[in-house]
C-alpha atoms as one frame of an Amber mdcrd trajectory, in Angstrom:
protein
 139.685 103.507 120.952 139.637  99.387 120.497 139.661  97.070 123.061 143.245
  96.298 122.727 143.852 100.051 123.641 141.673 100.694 126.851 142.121  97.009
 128.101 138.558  95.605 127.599 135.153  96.062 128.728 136.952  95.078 132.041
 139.766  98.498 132.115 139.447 100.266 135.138 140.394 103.340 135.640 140.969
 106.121 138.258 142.322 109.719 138.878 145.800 110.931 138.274 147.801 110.851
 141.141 148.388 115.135 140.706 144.748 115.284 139.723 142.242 117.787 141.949
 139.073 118.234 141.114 135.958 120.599 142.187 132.486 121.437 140.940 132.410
 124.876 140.467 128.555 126.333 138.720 127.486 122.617 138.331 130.251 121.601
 135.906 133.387 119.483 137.502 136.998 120.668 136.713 139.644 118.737 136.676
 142.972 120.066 136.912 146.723 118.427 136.647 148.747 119.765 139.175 151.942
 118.064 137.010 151.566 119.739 133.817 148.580 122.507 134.650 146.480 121.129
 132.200 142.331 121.387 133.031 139.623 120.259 131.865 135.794 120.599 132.340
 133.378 118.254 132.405 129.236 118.380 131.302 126.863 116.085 133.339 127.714
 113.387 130.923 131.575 113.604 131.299 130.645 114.306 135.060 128.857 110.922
 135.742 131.676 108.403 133.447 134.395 110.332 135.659 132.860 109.605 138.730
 131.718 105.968 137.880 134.973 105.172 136.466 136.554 106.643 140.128 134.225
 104.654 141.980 136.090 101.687 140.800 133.612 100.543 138.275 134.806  99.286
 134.837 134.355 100.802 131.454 131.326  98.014 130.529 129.711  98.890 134.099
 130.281 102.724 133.307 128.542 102.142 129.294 125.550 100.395 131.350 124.993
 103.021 133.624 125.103 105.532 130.783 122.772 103.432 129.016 120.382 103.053
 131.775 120.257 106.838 132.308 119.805 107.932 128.591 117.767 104.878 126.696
 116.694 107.434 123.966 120.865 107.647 122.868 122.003 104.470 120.849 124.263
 102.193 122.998 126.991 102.375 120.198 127.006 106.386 120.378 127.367 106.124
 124.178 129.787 103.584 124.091 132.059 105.906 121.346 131.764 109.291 123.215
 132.810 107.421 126.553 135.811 105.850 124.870 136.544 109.242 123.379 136.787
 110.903 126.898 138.517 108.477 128.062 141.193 108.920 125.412 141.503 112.611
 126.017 141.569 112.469 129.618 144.293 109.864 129.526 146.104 111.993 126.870
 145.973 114.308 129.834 147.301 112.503 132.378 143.873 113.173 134.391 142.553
 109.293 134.326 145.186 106.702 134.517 144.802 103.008 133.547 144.677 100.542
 136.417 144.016  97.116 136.996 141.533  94.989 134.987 138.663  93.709 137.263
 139.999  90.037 136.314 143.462  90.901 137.203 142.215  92.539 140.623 140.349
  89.275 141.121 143.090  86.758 140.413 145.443  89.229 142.993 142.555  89.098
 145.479 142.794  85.264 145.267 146.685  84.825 145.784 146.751  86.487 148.637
């Protein structure tokens, strides 16, 4: 996925709006109430999905990866988050939201 595709190193992301999800034997499932699509997530998957929820942006999410696995090349990381990221959007479970500089420059017009 380039930059121009997932908005940046700045993209946020977040949950589908029909999304549940629930960790069920230490793995989290997702599942689309829309279109009854799931998906399951390994600890990897597991920790982008929830940093990307908690509002933090795909660069912050790549550091955080990077800080918990310094052994894995930052490029690798960086390509197998990207490629989640594609599939769960493909999926309607993680939608696209605001850029943090967009969210910024709203936060200051108001």
């Amino acid at each position: 996925m380039s930059a121009e595709q997932d908005g940046g190193a700045d993209a946020l992301y977040s949950k589908g709006p029909s999304v549940v999800s629930e960790t069920l034997d230490g793995e989290l499932v997702l599942l689309c109430l829309d279109s009854g699509v799931y998906y399951g997530l390994d600890a990897i998957g597991t920790l982008i999905w929830t940093s990307l929820n908690r509002g933090s942006s795909v660069q912050q999410t790549l550091d955080l990866l990077d800080a918990h696995f310094p052994d894995t090349p930052r490029e690798q990381l960086q390509r197998d988050m990207r490629a989640l990221i594609t599939q769960l959007s493909e999926a309607k479970l993680l939608v696209a939201a605001q850029t943090q500089q967009s969210r910024q420059s709203v936060g200051r017009t108001r």
